[in-house]
N, C-alpha and C positions, 0 to 999 in steps of 0.2 A: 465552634466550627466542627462539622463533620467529618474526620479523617480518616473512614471506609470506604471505600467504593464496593457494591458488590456487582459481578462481572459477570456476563452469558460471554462465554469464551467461543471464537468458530473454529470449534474442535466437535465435528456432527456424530458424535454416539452417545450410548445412553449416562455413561460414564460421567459425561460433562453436560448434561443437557440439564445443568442446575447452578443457579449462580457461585459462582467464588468469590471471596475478599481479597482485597486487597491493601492494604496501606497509600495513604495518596500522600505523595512528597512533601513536603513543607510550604514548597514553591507553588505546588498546583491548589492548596487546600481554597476553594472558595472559588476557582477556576471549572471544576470537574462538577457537572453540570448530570442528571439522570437524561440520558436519550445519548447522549454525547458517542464517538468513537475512541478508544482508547487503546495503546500499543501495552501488552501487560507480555512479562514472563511467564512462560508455563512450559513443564520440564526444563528440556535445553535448548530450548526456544523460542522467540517471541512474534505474538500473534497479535490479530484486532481481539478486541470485543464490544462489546454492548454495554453501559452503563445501566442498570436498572433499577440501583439504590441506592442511598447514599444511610450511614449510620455512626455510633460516636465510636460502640465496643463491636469485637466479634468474639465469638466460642474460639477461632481456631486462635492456637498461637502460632508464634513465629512466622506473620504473612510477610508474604513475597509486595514488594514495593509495585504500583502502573509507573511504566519509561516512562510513558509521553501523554497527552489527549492526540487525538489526530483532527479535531472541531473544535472552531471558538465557540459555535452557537451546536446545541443539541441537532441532528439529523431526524433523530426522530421525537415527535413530542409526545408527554403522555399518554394521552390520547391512541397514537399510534402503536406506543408498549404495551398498552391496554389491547387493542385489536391482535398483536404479535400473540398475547398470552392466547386470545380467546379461537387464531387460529390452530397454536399448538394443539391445544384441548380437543378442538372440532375435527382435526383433519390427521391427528394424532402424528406430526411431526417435529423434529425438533425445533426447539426456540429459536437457535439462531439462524433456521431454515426460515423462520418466518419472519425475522427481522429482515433478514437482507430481500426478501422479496418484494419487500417496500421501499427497498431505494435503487436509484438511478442505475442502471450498468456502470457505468461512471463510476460511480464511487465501490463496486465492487472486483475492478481490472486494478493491474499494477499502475502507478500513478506517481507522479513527481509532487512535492508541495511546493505552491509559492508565496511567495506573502507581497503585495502590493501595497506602495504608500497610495494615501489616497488623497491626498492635494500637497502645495508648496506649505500651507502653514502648516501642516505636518511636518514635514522636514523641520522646521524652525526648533521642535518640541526634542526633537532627536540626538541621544551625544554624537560625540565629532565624530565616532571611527563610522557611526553608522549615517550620519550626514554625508561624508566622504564616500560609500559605497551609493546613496541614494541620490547624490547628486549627479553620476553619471548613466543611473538608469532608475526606473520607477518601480522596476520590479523584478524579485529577486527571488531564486531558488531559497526556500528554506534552510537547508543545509550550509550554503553560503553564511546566512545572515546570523546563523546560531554560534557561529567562530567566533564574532566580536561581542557579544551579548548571553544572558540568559537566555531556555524556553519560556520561564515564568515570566520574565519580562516583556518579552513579544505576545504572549496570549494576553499580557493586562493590557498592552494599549492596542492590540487589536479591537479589545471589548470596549476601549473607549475611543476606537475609533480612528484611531490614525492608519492605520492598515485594515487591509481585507485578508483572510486568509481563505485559498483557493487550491484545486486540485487538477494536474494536469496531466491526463490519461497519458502513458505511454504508447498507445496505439492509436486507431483511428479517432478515439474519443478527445483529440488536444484541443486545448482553448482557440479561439479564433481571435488571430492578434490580427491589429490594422497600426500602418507604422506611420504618424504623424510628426511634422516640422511641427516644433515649439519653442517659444522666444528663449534666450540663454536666461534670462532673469526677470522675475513676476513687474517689474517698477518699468512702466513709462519713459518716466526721465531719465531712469540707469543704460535705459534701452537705446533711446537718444544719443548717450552719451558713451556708448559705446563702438556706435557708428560713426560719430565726431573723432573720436580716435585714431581712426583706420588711417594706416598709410596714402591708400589710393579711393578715388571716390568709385562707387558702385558702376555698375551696368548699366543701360537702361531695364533692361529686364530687371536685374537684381532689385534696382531703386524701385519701380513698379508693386515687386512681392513684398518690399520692406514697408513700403507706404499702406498694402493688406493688411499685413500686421499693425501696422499703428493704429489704422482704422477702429480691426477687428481686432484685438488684443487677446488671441485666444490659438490654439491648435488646428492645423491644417491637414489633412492629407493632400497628397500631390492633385489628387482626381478635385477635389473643392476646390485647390488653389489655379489649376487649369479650366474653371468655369470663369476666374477671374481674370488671369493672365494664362496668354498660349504660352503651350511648349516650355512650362513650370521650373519642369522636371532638375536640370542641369543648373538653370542660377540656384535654384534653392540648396541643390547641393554645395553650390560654392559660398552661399550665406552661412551656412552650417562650419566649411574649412576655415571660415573667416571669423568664427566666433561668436554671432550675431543667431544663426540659431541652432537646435541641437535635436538631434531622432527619438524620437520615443516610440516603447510599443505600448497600443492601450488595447485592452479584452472588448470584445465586441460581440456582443451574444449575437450565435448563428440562427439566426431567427431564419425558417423553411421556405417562409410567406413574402421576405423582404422585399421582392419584386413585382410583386403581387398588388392586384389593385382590387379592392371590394369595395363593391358598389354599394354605399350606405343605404339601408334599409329602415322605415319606420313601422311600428304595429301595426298589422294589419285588422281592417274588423271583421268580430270573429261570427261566425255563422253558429245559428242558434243551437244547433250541438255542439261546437268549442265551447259556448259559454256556459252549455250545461254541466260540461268536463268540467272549463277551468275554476269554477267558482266553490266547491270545496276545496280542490287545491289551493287557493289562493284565501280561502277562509282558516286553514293550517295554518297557512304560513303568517298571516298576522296571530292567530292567538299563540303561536310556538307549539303545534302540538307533532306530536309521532305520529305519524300514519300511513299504512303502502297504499296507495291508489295501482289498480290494475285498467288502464286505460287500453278498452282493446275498441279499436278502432280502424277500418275498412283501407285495403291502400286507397293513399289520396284523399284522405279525409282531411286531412291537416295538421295532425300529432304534432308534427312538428314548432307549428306558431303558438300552440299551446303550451309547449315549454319553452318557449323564447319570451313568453310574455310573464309566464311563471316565476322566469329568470328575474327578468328584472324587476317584479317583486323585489324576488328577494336582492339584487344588488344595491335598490333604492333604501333598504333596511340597514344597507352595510353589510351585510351576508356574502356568504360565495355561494358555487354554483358546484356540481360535479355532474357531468352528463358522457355519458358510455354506450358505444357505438361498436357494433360488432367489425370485428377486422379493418384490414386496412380498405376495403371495398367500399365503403361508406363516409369514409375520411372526406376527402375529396369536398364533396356537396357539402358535406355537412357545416364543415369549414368556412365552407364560405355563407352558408347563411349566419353562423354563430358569427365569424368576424366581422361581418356586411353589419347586422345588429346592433354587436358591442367593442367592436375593434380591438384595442390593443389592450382589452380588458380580459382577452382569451389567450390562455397556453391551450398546446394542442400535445397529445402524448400517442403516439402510434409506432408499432414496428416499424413500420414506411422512414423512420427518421435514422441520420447518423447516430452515434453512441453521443455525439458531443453534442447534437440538438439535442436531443432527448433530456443530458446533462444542464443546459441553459434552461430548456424551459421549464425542469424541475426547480429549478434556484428561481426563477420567476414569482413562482407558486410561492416556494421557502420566504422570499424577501416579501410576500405580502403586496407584489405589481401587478399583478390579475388579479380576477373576479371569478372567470369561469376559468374551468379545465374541461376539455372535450377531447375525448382517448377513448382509446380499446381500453380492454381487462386492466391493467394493472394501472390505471387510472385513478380508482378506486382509492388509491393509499396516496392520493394527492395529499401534500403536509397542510392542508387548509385548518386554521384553527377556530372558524365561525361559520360552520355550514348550514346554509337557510334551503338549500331542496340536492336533491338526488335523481337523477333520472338513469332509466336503463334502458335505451332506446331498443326497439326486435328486441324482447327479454326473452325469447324461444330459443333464443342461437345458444346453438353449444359452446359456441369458442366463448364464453362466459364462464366457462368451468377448464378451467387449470389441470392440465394431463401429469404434468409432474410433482414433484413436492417442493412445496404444500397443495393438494389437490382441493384447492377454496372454489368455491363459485361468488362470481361476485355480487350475486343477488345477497348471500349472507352479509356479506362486509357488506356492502350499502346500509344494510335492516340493520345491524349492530352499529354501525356509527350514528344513523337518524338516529336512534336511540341516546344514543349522547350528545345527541345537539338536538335533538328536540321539533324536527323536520319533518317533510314528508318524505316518502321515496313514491315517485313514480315508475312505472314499470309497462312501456306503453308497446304495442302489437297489433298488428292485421292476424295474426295467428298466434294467440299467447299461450305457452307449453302446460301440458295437461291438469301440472301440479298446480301452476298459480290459478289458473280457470276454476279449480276447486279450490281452492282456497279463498279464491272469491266469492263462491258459490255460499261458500259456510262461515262464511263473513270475516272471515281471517285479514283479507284482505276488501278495500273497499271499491265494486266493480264499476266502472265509467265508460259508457259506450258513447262509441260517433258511427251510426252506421248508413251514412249518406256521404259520396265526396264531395269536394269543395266543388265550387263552380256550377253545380248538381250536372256534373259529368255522369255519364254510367257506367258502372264497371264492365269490362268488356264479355263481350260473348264468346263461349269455350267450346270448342268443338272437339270429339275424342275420336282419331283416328286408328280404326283398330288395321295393326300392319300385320296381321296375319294374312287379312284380306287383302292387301297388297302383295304381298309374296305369292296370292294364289291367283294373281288377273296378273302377273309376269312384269310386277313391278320389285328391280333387285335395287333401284336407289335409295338411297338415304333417304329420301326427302317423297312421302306420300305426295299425290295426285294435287289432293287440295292442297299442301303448305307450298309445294312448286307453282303452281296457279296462283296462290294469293301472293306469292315473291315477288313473280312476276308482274300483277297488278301494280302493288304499291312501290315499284321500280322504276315503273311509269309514269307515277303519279307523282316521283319522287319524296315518297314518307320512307321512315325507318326504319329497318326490324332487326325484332330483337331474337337469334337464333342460342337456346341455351343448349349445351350438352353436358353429363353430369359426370364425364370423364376428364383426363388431359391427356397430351401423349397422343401417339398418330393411328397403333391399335392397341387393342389391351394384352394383346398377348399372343407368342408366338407357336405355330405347334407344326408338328410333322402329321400329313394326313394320311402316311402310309402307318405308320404303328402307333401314332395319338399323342408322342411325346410333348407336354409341354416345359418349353424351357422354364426353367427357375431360379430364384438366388440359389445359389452355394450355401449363403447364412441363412437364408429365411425361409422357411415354407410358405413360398407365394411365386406366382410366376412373376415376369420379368415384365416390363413395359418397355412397348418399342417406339423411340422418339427418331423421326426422318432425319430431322436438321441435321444428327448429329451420325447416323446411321446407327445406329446404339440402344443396348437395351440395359436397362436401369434398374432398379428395387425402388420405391420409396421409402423404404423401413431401413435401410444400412447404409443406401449410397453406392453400393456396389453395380460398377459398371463393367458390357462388356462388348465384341463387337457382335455384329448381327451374324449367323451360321446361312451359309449357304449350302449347306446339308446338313444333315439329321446325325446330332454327336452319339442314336443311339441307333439307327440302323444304317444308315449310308445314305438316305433318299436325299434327293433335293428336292423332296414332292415340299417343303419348306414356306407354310401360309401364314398372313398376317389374319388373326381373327379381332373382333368386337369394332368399336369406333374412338375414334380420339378427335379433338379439335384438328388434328392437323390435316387428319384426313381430309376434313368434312370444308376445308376451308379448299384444300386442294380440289375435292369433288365440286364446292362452289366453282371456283376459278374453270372450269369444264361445261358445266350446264349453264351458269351466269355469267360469262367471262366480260358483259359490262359494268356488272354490279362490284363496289370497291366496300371490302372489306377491314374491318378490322379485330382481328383477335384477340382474348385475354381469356389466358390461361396461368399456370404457376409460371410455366419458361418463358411468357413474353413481360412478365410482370415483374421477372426478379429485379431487375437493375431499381437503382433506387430513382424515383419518380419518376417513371415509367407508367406507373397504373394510372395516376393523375393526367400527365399526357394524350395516351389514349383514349381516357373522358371526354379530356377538353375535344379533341379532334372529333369526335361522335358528336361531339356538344354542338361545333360551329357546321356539323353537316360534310366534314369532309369523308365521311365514309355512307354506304348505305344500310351494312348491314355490320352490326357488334354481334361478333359470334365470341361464345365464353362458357367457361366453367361455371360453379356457381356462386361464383364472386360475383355476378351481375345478378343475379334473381332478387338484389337486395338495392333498398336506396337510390336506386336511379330514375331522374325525374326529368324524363325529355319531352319536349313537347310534340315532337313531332313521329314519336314511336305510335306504327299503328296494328305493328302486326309482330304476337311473339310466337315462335315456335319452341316445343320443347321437345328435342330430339328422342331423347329416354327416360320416359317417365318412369320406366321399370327400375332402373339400376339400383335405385336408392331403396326399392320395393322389397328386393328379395337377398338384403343380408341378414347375418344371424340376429339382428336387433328386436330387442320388444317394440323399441323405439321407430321402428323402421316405416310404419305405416303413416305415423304423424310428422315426421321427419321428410316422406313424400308429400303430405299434404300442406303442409307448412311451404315446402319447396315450388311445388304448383300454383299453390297459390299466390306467395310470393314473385315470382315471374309473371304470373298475369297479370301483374297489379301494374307491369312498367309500362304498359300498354291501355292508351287514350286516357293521358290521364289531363288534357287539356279540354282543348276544342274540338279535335277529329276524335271521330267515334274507334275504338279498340276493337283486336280482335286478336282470339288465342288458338293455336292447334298444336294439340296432344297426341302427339307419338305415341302409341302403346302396345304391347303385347299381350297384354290384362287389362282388358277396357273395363270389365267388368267391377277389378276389385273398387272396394268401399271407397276410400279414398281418392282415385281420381276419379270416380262418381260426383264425391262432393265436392271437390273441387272445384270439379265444371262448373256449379252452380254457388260455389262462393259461400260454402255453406258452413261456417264454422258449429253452428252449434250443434247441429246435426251431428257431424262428425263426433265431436267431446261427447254426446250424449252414447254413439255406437262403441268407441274408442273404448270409454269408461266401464262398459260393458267387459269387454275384451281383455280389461286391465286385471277387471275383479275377479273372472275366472281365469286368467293366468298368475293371479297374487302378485301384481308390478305396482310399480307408484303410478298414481296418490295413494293406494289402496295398503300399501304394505315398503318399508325402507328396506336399502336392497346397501350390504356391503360385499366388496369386492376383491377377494386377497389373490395375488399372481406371485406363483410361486416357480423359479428360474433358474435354470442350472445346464452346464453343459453335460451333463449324463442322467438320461432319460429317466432312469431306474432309480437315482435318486433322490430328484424333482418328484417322483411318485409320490417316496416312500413318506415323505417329509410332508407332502400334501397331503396323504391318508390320515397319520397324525394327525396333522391340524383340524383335520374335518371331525377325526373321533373326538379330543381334547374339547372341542366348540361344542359336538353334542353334549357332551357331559355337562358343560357351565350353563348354557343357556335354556332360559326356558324352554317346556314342550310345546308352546305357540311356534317359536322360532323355527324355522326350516333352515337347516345345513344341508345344499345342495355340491356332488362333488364327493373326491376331486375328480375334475374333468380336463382333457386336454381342450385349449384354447382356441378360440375358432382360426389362429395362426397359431401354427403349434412351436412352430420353431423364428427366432429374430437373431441376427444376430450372433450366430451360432450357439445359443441359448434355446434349450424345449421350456416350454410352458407350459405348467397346470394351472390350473382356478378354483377356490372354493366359492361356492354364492351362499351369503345369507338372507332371508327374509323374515323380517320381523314387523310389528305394530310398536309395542312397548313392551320392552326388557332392560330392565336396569343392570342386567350382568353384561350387555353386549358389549360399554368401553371397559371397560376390566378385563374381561376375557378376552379382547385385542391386545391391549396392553400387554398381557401375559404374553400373550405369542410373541408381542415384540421384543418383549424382555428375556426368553427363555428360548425359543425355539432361537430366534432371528439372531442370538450373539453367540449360540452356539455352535451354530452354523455358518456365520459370516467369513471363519481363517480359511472354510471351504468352498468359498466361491460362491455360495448359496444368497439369491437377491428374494427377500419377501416385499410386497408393497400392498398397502391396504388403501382402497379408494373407498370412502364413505361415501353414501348417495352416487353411484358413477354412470356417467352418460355416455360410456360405452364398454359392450361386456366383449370386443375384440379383445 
């Protein structure tokens, strides 16, 4: 037997960022499992870690003993240790940052253990003292149960079954308990014979519930025993004082959807582009081979039925599924075609959920009770141990790449786990991001078009409103000539529209029109947003809030103006020029509450509003039948920040929102807001022109050396004094010329296009390279030298490989 463990300790610097040994107790030897959690000393302390290997000898002497496991069963499996290594490497952070980024919130908060019998014959197997404690409840704090017993003893018959061992968030994340009446004893006739006993005969009521129970020889809740007999509540409690039955609490996974009814769905058939699509997908997936499909296909085309039928392939094989949906904006539908499909064969994994669903429906996946998982980002590291396909549903979205550490995109971890199971990865788009388009191009990837929609709807017609010309015929509204006329039409008509704006907030920002002041954070170099609701102007970068200045904090005016647009305005300005038309909005502030976003779908869904005005959480996934008119307030915003990205990011965008528009029976129609009719971009848009675009774009890329053309890393260098953030960034910049090839460009250092967060200045170096094998080494180094010598002084470096934004 093995009696090492070696150990990734979550202790995050470079110091520990390599396994330790350990000694595994006597008691645990054959228990302690590689994936597992385990409670180990280090210094004078004790911590988690990570299980990573198990061996007979080690070099060190005199190892320090693991306290505990914290798992019966492994958390993560090899598999998944294997992805932990390969994000370290890729994203150059540490190991134990990328283990825990694959599990639950849950299991990374403070948390109580419990250990639950799991039936009456269990108790049978049990000595007395713990018979005695399990005979008045089911389920028991860990802590408790370890007084009359070993831990080696609870984790052996955990593993064989008599117990569950469970974790219960100390915060919002707790188990969901539901409290059931259950007979005092498993036996029929004991049961009988315990009510022959009683002094005095029953109630009618009481006699009624007792007679359920004989029937139904099994556990109640009040609410099931009240569909059988009224007004339950009070005899069953006096059943309970009398001996006959007794309270239990039993876990009940919070399922999101439980009230929820999906309309069962069968495959649809599929029009002669699906099945030009699905047919090497679906030829992968029987021979078992690797392959990325880039399915770039039109909105409306039907992506969607073509990985639903993809699915079940592979669930008919016994496979699972992993399919990835950008934010919580798409959740919503998606869900319910996935559940409508394959019901209770799907976990669902989203921001949108508690910490405790989230928790459940990870342990779903774990126990091997679904088939699919359908989640944002960190979806990806579902613990599935048989994966038959991968999907990346809009594989253009940025919120696919991870801002903090570990900075992964999930396109990687897709490509690296097919890999190990032998799968396709689909990667499907109406506008697929520059990189993958070339990479299809040059065969990396394998290219799948549908460029006809379903139904042979057509896609709508775009019209580019240029609002200069409006400002100069003494139009000061929001809302051009044409997009007020065609409101007004389809108002009428009663159809729906869809009005996008690419801000939130009521304006974007406040200024004084006597001396130009505009307000800003204190911490951040950025001005402030002013939200009405609250009268309040906010940061999005720190949180820092304040109230609104009714003069000028820098010369006295109250000359004191709201500039740019926000949804709130524009819904307010509705409410004045349309005050028949009934709105509804979504934005961050009307979305936060939790199912909220869902909510306001469904209501747009059944027609109770006319007009869904939004950020641009709606330009994606939404499939109404009766939308016939989009407008897109600013198409600029997205145009002119400091991005290379900025141009496909608008096109993406544009075209995106006009997709939500006639996607049935009535014919669509689009109008474009703009101050730049002319740039490239919404040109092509108008006319729905993806390849056009990627052919100008690529142009664009090559003579600015961006990707595809050229890898772009990204080191932010942060400190609360300016001069020293420089000097440390100079450094870096000289040190990098020195190591790396003379292909390589070290750009920098530069201050950040927000210079200050936080009360933090910010520098940047940018590198651009093709192929240079010094490039991970000569990171490393920085991290190893510059970054621990600097760290006792405040100094933050972070390196974003590949980064999709250079704010």
């Amino acid at each position: 037997m093995k009696k090492i463990a070696s150990v990734i300790v979550d202790v995050p610097t470079l110091q520990t960022n390599k396994p330790f040994d350990y000694y595994i107790p006597e008691e645990f030897i054959g228990h302690i499992e590689i994936g597992m959690r385990v409670v180990v000393p280090f210094g004078n302390r004790h911590i988690q870690g990570f299980v990573v290997g198990l061996k007979e000898r080690s070099d060190i002497k005199n190892l320090k003993e693991i306290i505990e496991p914290m798992d019966v069963i492994p958390v993560l499996n090899k598999e998944l240790l294997h992805i932990g290594d390969y994000l370290s490497e890729k994203t150059l952070c540490f190991k134990i940052a990328a283990y825990q980024v694959m599990l639950p919130p849950a299991l990374k908060a403070k948390y109580e253990k419990y250990i639950t019998l799991i039936d009456d014959h269990a108790l049978e197997q049990l000595p007395t003292d713990l018979k005695k404690l399990f005979d008045k409840q089911k389920r028991l704090k860990w802590k408790d149960v370890e007084k009359f017993v070993s831990t080696s003893y609870l984790y052996r018959k955990a593993k064989e079954g008599l117990f569950e061992v469970t974790y219960e968030v100390k915060n919002q994340g707790n188990k969901k308990k539901v409290l059931y009446y259950v007979p005092t004893t498993n036996d029929v006739e004991h049961f009988q014979n315990k009510k022959n006993q009683l002094s005095k005969p029953l109630s009618q009521k009481q006699e009624e519930i007792y007679q359920v129970f004989l029937r139904h020889f099994q556990p109640h809740t009040v609410s099931q025993m009240e569909r059988k007999v009224a007004n339950a509540r009070a005899p069953l409690n006096a059943l309970v004082n009398k001996g006959l039955l007794k309270k239990e609490e039993y876990e009940q996974y919070r399922d999101p959807y439980v009230n929820r009814y999906f309309q069962k769905t069968k495959a649809l058939p599929l029009t002669e582009d699906q099945q030009k699509a699905i047919t090497p997908i679906l030829n992968t997936i029987e021979e078992k081979q690797q392959e990325v499909f880039l399915l770039h296909g039109v909105t409306g085309s039907g992506k969607t039925e073509v990985y639903l039928q993809a699915i079940e392939k592979v669930i008919n094989q016994g496979k699972e599924a992993i399919v990835l949906v950008p934010e919580i904006s798409l959740t919503p539908q998606m869900v319910n075609r996935f559940k409508g499909r394959f019901g209770n064969l799907v976990a669902v994994l989203h921001s949108g959920l508690s910490l405790g669903e989230k928790y459940d429906e990870w342990r779903k996946i774990q126990r091997k009770e679904v088939k699919v998982v359908v989640g944002a980002r960190s979806a990806i590291f579902a613990p599935f141990e048989n994966i038959g396909i991968i999907i990346i549903d809009e594989e253009h979205e940025n919120s696919y790449k991870q801002e903090d550490i570990p900075r992964y995109h999930a396109r990687d971890i897709a490509i690296e786990r097919s890999k190990i199971h032998h799968c396709p990865v689909v990667l499907g788009s109406a506008t697929p991001s520059l990189e993958s388009f070339a990479r299809a191009k040059k065969g990396v990837y394998k290219l799948l078009t549908m460029d006809k929609r379903m139904n042979q709807s057509r896609l709508p017609t775009v019209e580019i409103v240029d609002m200069r010309n409006e400002l100069k015929s003494g139009n000061r509204s929001m809302f051009s000539a044409q997009l007020f006329e065609k409101m007004q039409d389809r108002l009428a008509k009663k159809e729906q529209i869809v009005l996008m704006l690419n801000r939130r907030g009521y304006s974007s920002f406040v200024m004084c029109r006597d001396c130009g002041l505009v307000v800003k954070c204190p911490n951040c170099e950025i001005s402030l947003t002013y939200h009405k609701v609250t009268d309040q102007l906010k940061c999005h970068y720190c949180g820092f809030e304040t109230g609104t200045p009714k003069v000028c904090p820098e010369c006295g005016s109250n000359h004191i103006r709201f500039f740019g647009t926000g949804t709130q305005k524009v819904e307010e300005e509705l409410g004045k020029v349309l005050p028949e038309a009934r709105v509804i909005r979504m934005d961050v502030d009307t979305t936060s509450r939790k199912g909220s976003h869902e909510k306001l779908l469904t209501d747009f869904g059944q027609g109770k509003a006319d007009i869904l005005l939004g950020t641009q959480m709606i330009a994606k996934g939404l499939d109404f039948p009766n939308i016939t008119l989009v407008g897109v307030l600013s198409a600029d915003s997205s145009l002119h920040i400091p991005d290379f990205r900025s141009s496909e990011k608008t096109f993406q965008l544009l075209t995106q929102v006009s997709g939500r528009a006639g996607r049935h029976q009535l014919p669509g129609e689009v109008i474009i807001q703009t101050y730049t009719p002319e740039h490239y971009s919404v040109q092509l848009a108008k006319n729905h022109d993806y390849l056009q675009f990627y052919r100008h774009e690529m142009l664009m890329r090559k003579q600015g050396q961006y990707p595809p053309f050229y890898y772009l890393v990204l080191i932010h260098i942060n400190h609360e004094d300016v001069q020293y953030v420089y000097t440390v960034a100079e450094k870096i910049a000289q040190f990098l010329r020195a190591q790396l090839l003379p292909s390589s460009k070290v750009l920098g250092p530069a201050a950040s296009p927000i210079v200050k967060i936080k009360n933090k200045y910010r520098y940047q170096v940018l590198i651009k390279y093709k192929h240079d094998p010094n490039i991970t080494p000569a990171l490393k180094k920085i991290i190893h030298h510059f970054y621990q010598d600097q760290l006792k002084k405040g100094l933050t470096i972070s390196i974003d490989m590949n980064p999709y934004s250079l704010m």
